[in-house]
N, C-alpha and C positions, 0 to 999 in steps of 0.2 A: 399538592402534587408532589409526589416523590419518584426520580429519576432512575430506575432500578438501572438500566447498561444501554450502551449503541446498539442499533440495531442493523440501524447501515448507513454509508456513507456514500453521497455521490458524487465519482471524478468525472468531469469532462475532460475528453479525451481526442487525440488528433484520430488515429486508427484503433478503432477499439479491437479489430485482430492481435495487431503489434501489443497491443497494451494486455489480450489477453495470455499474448503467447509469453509474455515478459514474465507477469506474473506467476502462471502458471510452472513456469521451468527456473523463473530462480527461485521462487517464493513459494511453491510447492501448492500454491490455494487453487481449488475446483471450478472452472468455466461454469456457468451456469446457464442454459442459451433460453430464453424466452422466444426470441425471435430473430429474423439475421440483422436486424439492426438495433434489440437489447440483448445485452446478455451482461452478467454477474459476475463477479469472482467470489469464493464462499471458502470460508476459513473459520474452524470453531463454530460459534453459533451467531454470526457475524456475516456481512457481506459490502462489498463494493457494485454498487451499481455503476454501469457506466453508462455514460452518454456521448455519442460522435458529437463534435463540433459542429454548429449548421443543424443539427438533427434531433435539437434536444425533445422534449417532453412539459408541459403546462400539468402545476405550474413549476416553474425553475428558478434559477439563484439570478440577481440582480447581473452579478459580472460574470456570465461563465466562459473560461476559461483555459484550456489546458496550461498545466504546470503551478498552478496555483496554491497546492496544498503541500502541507508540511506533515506527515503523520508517524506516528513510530508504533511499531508491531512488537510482541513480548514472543519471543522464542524462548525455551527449556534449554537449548544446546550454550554453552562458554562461548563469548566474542570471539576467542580466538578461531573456534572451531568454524564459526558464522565466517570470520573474516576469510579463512584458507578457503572454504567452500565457497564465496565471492570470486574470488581469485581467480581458482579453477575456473570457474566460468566467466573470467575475461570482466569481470564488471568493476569498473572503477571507484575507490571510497576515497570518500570528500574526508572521513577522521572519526577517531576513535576516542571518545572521552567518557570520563565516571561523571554522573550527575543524579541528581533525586528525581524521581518518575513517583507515578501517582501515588504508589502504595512502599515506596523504599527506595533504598540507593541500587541505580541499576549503574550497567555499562554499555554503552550504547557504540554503532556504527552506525556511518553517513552515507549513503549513496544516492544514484538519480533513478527513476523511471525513464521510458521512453520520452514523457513528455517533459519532463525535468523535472515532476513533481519530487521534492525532500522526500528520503525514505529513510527513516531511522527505523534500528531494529535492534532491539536490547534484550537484556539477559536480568534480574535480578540476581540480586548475594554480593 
């Protein structure tokens, strides 16, 4: 077996509204609505599924959750640029550090989701 890329990741989630409106307006990624109690976030060729708390889907993860995941997104735009535009929109960063990411040395920023899930979001170069 060889692992060509993710194809999607699932958050549980307290309000999956909140959680889509989060995403959507700071993170710029596409609602997806299956139904009024699934629906997606879709970014690249990429997605988040969500699942309400209480409401999940068979079969599911052992402990689910909200706030439980750590994950970091690769933007094209300079940290700096990422951080002013954070800003502007009132959202709080946990910190800005240089570190090695999958394929090179990126720069990364720290902030929360709705459900406090870790949101890194780096830049390569």
């Amino acid at each position: 077996m060889t692992i060509d890329r993710i194809d999607h990741l699932v958050l549980t989630v307290k309000d999956i509204d909140e959680t889509c409106n989060f995403y959507k307006d700071i993170l710029g990624m596409e609602v997806e609505i299956f139904s009024a109690r699934k629906k997606a976030l879709k970014f690249g060729n990429q997605k988040l599924t969500l699942h309400q708390k209480g409401m999940s889907f068979a079969p599911e993860t052992h402990l689910h959750t909200p706030g439980a995941i750590d994950i970091c997104f690769v933007v094209t735009d300079a940290i700096d640029l990422v951080k002013t535009e954070l800003e502007n929109k009132n959202i709080p960063i946990e910190g800005i550090v240089g570190r090695r990411g999958a394929a090179g040395k990126i720069n990364s920023i720290y902030f929360r989701d709705p459900d406090q899930n870790l949101i890194e979001v780096c830049s390569y170069g």
